[in-house]
DOBA-204277 format. One record per residue (C-alpha): residue in one letter; x, y, z. Coordinates in steps of 0.2 Angstrom, whole numbers, always signed. Example, Ala and Ser with C-alpha at 12.3 -4.5 7.8 and 13.67 -1.06 7.14 Angstrom:
% residues 2
{resn = A X = +62 Y = -22 Z = +39} $
{resn = S X = +68 Y = -5 Z = +36} $
END
This chain:
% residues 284
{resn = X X = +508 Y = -1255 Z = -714} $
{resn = X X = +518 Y = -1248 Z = -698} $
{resn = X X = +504 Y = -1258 Z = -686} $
{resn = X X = +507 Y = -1274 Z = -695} $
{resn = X X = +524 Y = -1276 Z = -698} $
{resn = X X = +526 Y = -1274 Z = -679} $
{resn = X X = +512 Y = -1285 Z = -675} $
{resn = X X = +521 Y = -1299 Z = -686} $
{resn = X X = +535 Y = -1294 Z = -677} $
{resn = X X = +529 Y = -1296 Z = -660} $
{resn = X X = +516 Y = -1310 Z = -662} $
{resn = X X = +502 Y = -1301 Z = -653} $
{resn = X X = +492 Y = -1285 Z = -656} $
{resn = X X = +492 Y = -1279 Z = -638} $
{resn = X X = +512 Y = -1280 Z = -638} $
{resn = X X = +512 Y = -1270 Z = -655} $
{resn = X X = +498 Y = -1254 Z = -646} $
{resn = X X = +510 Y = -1251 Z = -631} $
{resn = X X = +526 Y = -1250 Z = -646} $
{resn = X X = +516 Y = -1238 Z = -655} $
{resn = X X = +508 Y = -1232 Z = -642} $
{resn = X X = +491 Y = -1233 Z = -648} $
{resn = X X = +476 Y = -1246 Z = -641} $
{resn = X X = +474 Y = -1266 Z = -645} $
{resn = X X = +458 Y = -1260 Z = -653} $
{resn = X X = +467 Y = -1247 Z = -667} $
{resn = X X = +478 Y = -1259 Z = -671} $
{resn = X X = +466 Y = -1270 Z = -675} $
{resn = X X = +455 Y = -1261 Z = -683} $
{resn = X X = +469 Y = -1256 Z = -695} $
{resn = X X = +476 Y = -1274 Z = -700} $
{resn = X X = +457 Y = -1278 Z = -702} $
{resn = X X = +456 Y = -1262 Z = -715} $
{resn = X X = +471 Y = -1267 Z = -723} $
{resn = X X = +464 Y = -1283 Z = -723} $
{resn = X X = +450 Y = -1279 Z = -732} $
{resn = X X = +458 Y = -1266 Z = -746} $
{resn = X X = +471 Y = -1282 Z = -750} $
{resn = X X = +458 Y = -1295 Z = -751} $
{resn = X X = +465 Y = -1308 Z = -741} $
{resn = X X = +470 Y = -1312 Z = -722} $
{resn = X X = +484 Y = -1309 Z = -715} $
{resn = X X = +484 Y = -1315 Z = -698} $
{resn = X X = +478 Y = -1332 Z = -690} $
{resn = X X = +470 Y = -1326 Z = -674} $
{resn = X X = +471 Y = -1334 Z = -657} $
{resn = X X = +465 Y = -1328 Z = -638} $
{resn = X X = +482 Y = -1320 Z = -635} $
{resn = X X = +495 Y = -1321 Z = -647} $
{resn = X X = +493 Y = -1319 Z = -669} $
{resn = X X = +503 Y = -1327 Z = -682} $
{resn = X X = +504 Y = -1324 Z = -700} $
{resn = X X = +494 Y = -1332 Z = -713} $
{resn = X X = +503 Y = -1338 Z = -731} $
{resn = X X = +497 Y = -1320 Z = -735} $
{resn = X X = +505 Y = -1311 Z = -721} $
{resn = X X = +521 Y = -1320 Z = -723} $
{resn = X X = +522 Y = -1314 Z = -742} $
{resn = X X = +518 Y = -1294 Z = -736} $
{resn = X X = +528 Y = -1298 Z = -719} $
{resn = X X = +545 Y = -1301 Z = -730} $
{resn = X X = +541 Y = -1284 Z = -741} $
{resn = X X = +536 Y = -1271 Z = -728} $
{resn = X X = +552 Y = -1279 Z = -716} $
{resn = X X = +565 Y = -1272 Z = -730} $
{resn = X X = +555 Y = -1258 Z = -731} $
{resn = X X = +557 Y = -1253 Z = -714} $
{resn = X X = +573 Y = -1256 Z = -714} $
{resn = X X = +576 Y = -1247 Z = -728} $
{resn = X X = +567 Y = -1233 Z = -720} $
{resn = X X = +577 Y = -1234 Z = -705} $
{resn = X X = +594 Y = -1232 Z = -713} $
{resn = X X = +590 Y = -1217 Z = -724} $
{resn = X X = +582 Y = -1210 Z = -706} $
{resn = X X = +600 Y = -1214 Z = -697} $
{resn = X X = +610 Y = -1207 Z = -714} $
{resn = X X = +600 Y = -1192 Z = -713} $
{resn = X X = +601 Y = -1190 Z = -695} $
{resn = X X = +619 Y = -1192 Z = -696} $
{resn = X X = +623 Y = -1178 Z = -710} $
{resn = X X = +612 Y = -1167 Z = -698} $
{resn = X X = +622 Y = -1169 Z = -683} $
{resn = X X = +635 Y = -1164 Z = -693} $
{resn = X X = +631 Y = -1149 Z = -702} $
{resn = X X = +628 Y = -1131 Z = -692} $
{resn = X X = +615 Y = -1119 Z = -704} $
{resn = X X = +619 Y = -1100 Z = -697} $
{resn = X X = +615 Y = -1087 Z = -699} $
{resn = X X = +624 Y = -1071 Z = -695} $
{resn = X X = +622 Y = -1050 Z = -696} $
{resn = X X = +638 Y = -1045 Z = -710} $
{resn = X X = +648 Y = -1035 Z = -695} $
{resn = X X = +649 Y = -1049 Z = -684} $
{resn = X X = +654 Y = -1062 Z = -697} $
{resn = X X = +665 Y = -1051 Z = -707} $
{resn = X X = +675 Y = -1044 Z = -691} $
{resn = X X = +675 Y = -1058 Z = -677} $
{resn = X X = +668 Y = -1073 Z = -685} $
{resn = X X = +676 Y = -1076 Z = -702} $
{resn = X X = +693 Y = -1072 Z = -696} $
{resn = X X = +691 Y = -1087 Z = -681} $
{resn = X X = +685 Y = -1098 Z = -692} $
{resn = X X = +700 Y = -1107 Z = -694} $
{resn = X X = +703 Y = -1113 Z = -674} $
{resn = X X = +685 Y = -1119 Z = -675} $
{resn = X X = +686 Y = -1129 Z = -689} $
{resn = X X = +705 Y = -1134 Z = -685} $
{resn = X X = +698 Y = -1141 Z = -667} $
{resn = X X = +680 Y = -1149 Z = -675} $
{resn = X X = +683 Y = -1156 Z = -692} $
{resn = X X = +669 Y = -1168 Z = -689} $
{resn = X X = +656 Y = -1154 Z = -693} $
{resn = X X = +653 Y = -1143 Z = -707} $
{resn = X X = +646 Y = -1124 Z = -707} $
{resn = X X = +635 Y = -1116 Z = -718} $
{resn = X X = +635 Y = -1098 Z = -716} $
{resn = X X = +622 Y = -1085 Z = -721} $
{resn = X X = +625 Y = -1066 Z = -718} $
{resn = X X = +608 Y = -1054 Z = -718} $
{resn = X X = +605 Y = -1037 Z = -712} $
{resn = X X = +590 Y = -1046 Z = -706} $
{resn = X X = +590 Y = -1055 Z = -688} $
{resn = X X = +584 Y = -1073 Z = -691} $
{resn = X X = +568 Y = -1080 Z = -689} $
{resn = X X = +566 Y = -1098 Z = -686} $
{resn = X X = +547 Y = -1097 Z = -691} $
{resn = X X = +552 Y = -1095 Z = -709} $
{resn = X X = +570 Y = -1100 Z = -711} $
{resn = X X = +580 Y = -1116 Z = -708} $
{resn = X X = +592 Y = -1111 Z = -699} $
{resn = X X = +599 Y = -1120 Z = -683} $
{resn = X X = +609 Y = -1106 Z = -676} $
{resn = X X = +607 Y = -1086 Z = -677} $
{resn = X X = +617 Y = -1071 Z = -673} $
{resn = X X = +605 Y = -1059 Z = -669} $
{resn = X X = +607 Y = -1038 Z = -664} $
{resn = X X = +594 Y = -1029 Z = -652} $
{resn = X X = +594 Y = -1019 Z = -637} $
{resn = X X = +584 Y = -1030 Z = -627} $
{resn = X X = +583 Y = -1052 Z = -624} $
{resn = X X = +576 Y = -1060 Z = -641} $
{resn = X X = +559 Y = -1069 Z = -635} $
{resn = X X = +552 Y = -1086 Z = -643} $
{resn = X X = +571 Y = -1092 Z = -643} $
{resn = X X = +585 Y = -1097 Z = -633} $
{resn = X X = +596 Y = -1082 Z = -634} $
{resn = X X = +613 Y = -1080 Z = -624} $
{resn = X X = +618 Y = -1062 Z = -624} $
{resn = X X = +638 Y = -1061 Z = -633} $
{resn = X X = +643 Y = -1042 Z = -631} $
{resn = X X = +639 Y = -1025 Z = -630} $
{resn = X X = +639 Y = -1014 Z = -643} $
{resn = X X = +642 Y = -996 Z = -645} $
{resn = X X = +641 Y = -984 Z = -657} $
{resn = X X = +656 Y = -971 Z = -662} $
{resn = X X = +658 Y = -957 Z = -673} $
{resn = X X = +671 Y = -961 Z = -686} $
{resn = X X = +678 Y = -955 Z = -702} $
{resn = X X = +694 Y = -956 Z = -712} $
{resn = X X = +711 Y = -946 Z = -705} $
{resn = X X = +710 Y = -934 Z = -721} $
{resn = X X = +691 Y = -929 Z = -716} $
{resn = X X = +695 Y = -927 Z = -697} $
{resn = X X = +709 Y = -917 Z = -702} $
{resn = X X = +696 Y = -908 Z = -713} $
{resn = X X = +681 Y = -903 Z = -702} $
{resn = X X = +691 Y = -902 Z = -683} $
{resn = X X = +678 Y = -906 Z = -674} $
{resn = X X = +675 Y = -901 Z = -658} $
{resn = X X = +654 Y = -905 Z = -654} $
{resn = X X = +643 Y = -916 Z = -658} $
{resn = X X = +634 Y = -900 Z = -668} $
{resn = X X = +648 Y = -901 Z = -680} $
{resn = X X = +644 Y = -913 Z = -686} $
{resn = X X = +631 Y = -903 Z = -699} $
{resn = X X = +649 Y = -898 Z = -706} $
{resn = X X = +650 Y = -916 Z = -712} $
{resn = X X = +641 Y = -931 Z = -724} $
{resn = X X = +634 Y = -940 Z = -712} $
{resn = X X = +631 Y = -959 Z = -719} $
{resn = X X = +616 Y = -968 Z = -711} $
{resn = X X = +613 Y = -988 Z = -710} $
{resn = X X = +597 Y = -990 Z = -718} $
{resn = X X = +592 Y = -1006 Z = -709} $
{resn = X X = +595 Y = -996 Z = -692} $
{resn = X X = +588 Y = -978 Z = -697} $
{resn = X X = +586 Y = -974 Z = -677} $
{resn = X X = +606 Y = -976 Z = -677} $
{resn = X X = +608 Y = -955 Z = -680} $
{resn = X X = +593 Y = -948 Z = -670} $
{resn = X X = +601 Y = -960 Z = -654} $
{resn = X X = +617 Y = -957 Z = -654} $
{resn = X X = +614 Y = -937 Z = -654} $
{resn = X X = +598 Y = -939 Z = -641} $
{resn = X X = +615 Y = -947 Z = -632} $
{resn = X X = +626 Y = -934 Z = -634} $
{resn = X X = +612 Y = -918 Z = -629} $
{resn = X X = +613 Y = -912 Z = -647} $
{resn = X X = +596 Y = -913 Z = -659} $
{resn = X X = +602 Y = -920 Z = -678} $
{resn = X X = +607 Y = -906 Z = -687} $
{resn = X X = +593 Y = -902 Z = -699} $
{resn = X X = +604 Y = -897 Z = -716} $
{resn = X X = +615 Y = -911 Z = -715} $
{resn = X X = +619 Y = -919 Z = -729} $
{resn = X X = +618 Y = -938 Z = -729} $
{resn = X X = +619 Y = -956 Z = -738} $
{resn = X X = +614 Y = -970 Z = -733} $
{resn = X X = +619 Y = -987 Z = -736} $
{resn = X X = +612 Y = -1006 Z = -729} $
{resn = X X = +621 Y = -1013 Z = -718} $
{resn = X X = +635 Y = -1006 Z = -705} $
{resn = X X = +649 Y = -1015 Z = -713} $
{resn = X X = +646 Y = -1004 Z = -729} $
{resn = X X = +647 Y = -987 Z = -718} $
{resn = X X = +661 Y = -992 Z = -711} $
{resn = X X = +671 Y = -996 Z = -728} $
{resn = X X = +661 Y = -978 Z = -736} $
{resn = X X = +670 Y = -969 Z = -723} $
{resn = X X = +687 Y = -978 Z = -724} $
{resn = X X = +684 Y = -970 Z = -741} $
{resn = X X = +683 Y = -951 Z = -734} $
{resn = X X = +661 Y = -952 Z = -741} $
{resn = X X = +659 Y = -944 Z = -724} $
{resn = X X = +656 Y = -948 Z = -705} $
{resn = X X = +649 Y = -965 Z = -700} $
{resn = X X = +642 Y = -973 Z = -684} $
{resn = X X = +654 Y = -987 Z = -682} $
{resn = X X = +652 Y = -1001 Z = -669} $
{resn = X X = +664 Y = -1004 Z = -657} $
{resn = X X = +673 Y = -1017 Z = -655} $
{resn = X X = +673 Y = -1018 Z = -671} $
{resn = X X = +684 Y = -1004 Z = -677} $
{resn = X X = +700 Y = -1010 Z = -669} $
{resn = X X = +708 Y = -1015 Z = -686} $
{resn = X X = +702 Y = -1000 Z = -696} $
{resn = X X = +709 Y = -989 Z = -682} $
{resn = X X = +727 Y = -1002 Z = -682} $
{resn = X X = +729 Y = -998 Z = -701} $
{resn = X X = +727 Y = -980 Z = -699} $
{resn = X X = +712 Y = -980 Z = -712} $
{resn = X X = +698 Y = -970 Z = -699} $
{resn = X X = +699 Y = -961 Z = -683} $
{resn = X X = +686 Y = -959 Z = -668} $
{resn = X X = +679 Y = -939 Z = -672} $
{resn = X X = +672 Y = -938 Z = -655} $
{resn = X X = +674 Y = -948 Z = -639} $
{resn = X X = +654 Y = -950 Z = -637} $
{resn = X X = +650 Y = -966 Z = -638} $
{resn = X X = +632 Y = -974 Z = -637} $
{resn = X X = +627 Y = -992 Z = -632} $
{resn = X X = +614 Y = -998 Z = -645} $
{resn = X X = +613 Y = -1016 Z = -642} $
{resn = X X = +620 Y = -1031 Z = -638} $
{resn = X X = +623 Y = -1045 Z = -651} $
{resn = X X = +616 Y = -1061 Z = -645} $
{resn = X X = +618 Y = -1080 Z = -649} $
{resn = X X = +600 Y = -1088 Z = -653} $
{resn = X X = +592 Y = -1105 Z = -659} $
{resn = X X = +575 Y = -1112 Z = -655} $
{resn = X X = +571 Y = -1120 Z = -637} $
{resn = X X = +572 Y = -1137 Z = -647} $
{resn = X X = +588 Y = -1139 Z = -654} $
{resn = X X = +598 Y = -1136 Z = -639} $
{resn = X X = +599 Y = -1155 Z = -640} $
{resn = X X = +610 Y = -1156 Z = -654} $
{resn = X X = +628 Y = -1158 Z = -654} $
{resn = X X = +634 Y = -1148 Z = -667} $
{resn = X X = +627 Y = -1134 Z = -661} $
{resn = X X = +631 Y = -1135 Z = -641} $
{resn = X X = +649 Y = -1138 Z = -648} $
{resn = X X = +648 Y = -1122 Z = -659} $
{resn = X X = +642 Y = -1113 Z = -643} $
{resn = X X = +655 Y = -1118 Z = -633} $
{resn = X X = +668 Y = -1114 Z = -643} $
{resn = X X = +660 Y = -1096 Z = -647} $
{resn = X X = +660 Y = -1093 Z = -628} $
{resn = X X = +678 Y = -1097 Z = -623} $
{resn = X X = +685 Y = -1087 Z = -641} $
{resn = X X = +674 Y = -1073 Z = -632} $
{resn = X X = +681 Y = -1076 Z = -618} $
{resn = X X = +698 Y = -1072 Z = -624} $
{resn = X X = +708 Y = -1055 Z = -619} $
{resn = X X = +706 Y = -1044 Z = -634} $
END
């Protein structure tokens, strides 16, 4: 239908191949199938130009709203895409930078709209449809565009009552304690004490919980010590609900700004990205 409209269009089938970009010959050979599953001609043919018969002029006048029906649900589409930015984001960076920012961002761009998603999980654009990912790992994510954000370390934290409690002075005294564990980053531990020269101390005792935003409010709490990542621990720290147990900290990653090699043509997202780049930008 796509070859005939635009050879009714255009008059000639050669002129409708290079639009579609295709030979004169497919395009022929198409209007002569459809030709034959309708029954009837549709063209009057001449050395260089074709015309439409009675036929052709009856299909001509359907398949032309349709197209342009098509067109205008394409544009609509299009348009509610340009607008709207799919994220997806790890919980510690959304709930302790993004989230609070929000407001400049959609204060300065009320053209688009955001639909966050928060995972323990970093985002795979093979299987999800997203545009836009915030992602954690200690090395460049491949298969994607990925723009490193910041440098993250990991601190020993617990609240004022439990530092109070267990004075510690090593990393080894740390076996005196509850040690909570992330379980989507079990390495977390075993690092940070390969870091500070100390093995993990075999009888300690432990919980674990999924995501670092939850060890974080379990050791607010007085559960027991957390590996909390800096610099997300400045408000915590303000509001006097946790203390830094040891000055050893461990850099475990970086967070990173991702989306795939194709999208970097859309607008929402390079205005998204410039905007997270100059609040990053921002003295603390």
């Amino acid at each position: 239908m796509q070859a005939f409209d635009v050879a009714v269009r255009l008059g000639s089938f050669k002129e409708a191949a290079g639009v579609l970009n295709v030979s004169a010959s497919a395009i022929s050979h198409r209007i002569r199938n459809l030709e034959i599953h309708l029954g009837a001609a549709l063209f009057h043919r001449a050395h260089r130009a074709v015309r439409p018969t009675h036929a052709g002029e009856k299909l001509a006048a359907a398949t032309g709203r349709a197209f342009a029906l098509l067109a205008q649900a394409e544009s609509a589409v299009e348009a509610a895409g340009q607008r709207r930015l799919r994220l997806k984001v790890l919980p510690q960076f959304a709930s302790a930078w993004l989230i609070p920012r929000l407001s400049s961002f959609l204060t300065r761009h009320s053209e688009l709209d955001l639909a966050i998603e928060t995972s323990n999980r970093n985002v795979d654009f093979d299987a999800e449809t997203f545009d836009v990912g915030i992602s954690f790992g200690p090395d460049k994510p491949e298969g994607v565009v990925a723009h490193r954000l910041m440098e993250v370390r990991t601190v020993p934290v617990g609240a004022p009552a439990l530092a109070r409690r267990l004075k510690l002075r090593t990393a080894a005294d740390l076996g005196r304690g509850v040690l909570i564990h992330v379980t989507t980053f079990p390495a977390a531990w075993p690092l940070w004490f390969k870091h500070a020269g100390e093995p993990v101390p075999p009888a300690t005792r432990a919980i674990s919980v999924d995501s670092f935003v939850a060890a974080l409010q379990a050791a607010e709490r007085g559960a027991g010590v957390a590996l909390a990542l800096e610099p997300f621990i400045g408000e915590s720290e303000r509001r006097g609900a946790i203390r830094r147990l040891l000055p050893v900290g461990h850099v475990t990653g970086s967070y990173w700004l991702v989306h795939p090699p194709g999208a970097q043509r859309s607008r929402a997202l390079q205005t998204f990205k410039k905007w997270l780049l100059a609040e990053l930008a921002k003295p603390n």
